[in-house]
N, C-alpha and C positions, 0 to 999 in steps of 0.2 A: 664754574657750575652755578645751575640756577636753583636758591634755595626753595623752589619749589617741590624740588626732588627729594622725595621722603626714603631715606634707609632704614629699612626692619632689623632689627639684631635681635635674632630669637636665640631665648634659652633653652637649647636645644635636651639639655638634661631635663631642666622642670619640668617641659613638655614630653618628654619619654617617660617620667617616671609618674608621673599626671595620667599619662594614658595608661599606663598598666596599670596602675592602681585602682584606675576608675571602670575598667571591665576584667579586672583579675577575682573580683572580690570571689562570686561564684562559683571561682577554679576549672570555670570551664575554659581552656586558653583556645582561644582563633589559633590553629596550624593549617599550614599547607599540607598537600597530600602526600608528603615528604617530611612530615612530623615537627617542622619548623615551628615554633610559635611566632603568634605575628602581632597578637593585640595591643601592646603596643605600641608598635609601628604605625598600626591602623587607626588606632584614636589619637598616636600623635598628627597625623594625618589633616584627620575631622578639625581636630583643634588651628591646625596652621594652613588647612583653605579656607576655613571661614575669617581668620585675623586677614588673608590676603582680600578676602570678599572686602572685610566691613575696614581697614585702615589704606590700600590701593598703594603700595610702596612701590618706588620702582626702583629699586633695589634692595637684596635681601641676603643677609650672611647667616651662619649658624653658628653655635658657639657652642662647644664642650668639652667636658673637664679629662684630663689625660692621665689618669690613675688618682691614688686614694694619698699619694705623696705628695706634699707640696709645702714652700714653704710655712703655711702656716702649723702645717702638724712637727717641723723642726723646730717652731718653735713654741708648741705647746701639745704636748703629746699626744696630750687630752682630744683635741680637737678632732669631733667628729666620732671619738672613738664608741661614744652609748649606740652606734649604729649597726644593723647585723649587714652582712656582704649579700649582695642584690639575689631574688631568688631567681633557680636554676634557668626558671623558664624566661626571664627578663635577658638573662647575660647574653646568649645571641642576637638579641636585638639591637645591643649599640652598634654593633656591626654593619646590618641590617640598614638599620636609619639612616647609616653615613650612607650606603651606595642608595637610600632613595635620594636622599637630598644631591647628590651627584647628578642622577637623572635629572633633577631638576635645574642640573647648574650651577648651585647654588655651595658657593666657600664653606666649606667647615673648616672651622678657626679653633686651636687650641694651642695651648702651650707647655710643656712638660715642667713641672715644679708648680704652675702656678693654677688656677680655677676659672671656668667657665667664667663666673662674673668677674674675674681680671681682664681677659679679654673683652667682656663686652665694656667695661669700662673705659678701656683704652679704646676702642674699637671709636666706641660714641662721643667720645672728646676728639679723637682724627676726625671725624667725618664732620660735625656739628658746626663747625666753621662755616660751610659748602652746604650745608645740605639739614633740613630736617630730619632727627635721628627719633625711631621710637623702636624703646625697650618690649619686648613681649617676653614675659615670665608670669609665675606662680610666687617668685619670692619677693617679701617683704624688702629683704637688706637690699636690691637694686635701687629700693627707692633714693637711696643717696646719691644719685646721679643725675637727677633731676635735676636741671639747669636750666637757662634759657637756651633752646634749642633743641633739648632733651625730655622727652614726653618717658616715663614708663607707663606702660597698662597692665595693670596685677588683672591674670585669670581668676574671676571667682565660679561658683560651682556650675556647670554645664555648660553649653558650648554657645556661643554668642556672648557671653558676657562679661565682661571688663569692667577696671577702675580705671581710667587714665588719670593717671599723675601731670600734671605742670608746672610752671613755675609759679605762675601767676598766682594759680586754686591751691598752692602745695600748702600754705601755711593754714590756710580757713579749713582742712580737711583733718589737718596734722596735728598744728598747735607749737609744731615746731621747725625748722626748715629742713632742708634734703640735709645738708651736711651734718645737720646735729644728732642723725640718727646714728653716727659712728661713735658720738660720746654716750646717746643714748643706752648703746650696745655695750659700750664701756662701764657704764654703772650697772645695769640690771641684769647685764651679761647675757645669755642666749642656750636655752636648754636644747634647742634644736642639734646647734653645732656643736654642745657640749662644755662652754665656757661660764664660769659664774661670774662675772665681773664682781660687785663688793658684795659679801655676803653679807642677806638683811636687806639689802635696798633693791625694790620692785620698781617695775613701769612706774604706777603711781610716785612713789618717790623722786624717781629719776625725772621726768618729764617735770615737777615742779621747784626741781632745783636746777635743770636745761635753761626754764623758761625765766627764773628768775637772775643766773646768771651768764647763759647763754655759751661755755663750753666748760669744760672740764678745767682746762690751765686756769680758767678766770676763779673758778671756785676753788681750784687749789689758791691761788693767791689768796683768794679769803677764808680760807680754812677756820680759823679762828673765831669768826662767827657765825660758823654754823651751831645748831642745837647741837647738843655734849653728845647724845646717841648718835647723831649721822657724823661729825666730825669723828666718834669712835670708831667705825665701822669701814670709813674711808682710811684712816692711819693704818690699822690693822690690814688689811687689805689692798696698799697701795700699790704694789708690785704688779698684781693682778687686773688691779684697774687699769694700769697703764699695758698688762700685756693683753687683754680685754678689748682696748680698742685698739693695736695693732690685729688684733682678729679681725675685727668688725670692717677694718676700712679695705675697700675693694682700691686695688693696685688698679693707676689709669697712666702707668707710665710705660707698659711694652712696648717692645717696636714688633709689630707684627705687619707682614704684607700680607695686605688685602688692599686692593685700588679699588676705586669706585668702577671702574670699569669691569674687573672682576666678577662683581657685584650686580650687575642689572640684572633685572628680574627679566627673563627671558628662557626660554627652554623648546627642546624640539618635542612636540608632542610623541611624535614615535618611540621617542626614549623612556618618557615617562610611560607610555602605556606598553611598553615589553617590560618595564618595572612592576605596572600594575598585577598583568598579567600572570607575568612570574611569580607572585606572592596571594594570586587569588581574590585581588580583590575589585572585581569587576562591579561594584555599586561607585565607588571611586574614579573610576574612567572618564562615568561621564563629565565627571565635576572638573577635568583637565583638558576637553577637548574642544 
């Protein structure tokens, strides 16, 4: 394979739950005339023809998470748990999204036990060898996957707009490298997923004791001289630090089949437009044909 071949591994949850969020507000939902709601499907859509416009991959998987089980809520119950269950009008839509991206061709990859960013992380350590790999997501924690050969692009607000991550810019943007954001996660822990890593110690904190000894094991080794408060705080809480960033580090050891062949970004327009069709959304059409 020639590394000129760029594979897209999209976040197929961020981007579903990005789009409904961002035309749910008003509660007016997009339905078919069949009571369907569709929004979004549909602004996940907007979001993943313009990344195919503005990044040109020629090949493209999809990635999402296969229930609310996995190992990380075995092993910390907590995990995820401050969240409510998706509303009414969203839950047909994972459904929904897998038969458009089918039209499309296009692998949806998941794995039971484990999370969407497990699979893209293994997804993007198999291919990166062969091939330029870039991440499309909304979340922050992919960014530790950044590699050489591994671009993430974080969505920021509206449609065209991205951060692309690399290896090269990761540090001048960060202040700290891709892999140290899993000890990052580990000290300051993550209100999102529901983990506290050491209670008392914030970003700020974390990120100037990253930087000054560059992981977690290292500062435990020097435990001893840290100031009396932060050395307190970590003693007290080391159980948690350490199950903290087993939360935080995204699994890049599955074996999942997906061949690059799989994979090419290719589709028969027919299909996608009895997809369109079928869900009403004829301003979309033309963006496929």
């Amino acid at each position: 394979m020639e590394k000129n071949e760029r594979v897209l591994l999209v976040d197929g949850m961020a981007l579903l739950f990005r789009g409904f969020y961002a035309t749910a507000f008003s509660g007016n939902f997009m339905r078919t005339k069949d009571g369907v709601p569709t929004n979004g499907v549909y602004q996940f859509l907007r979001y993943f023809l313009d990344a195919l416009k503005q990044f040109e991959p020629t090949h493209v998987i999809c990635c999402w998470d296969m229930g609310s089980k996995t190992f990380r809520t075995e092993l910390f119950a907590g995990y995820k748990a401050n969240r409510s269950g998706p509303p009414e009008e969203l839950v047909p839509q994972f459904d929904l999204i897998k038969e458009v991206t089918e039209a499309f061709n296009i692998p949806n990859v998941g794995q039971p036990h484990f999370e969407a960013d497990d699979c893209i992380g293994s997804l993007a350590g198999q291919f990166a060898a062969e091939h330029d790999v870039l991440v499309l997501t909304g979340d922050q924690d992919l960014l530790q996957l950044v590699d050489d050969g591994i671009r993430v692009a974080i969505m920021k607000k509206g449609i065209g707009n991205y951060e692309v991550f690399d290896h090269e810019s990761f540090y001048d943007k960060k202040g700290i490298y891709p892999l140290q954001i899993i000890d990052l996660k580990g000290l300051m822990g993550d209100s999102s997923d529901n983990y506290p890593g050491v209670k008392g110690i914030g970003e700020k904190t974390a990120l100037k004791l990253l930087r000054e000894y560059g992981t977690i094991d290292a500062l435990l080794d020097d435990i001893d001289q840290l100031p009396q408060g932060i050395r307190r705080k970590i003693t007290e809480n080391l159980d948690m630090l350490h199950l903290s960033r087993k939360l935080a580090k995204i699994r890049c050891d599955l074996t999942l089949n997906c061949t690059p062949e799989e994979a090419v970004w290719q589709y028969e327009t027919s299909a996608v437009e009895e997809k369109f069709t079928e869900l009403e959304f004829p301003a979309l059409t033309t963006l496929v044909t």
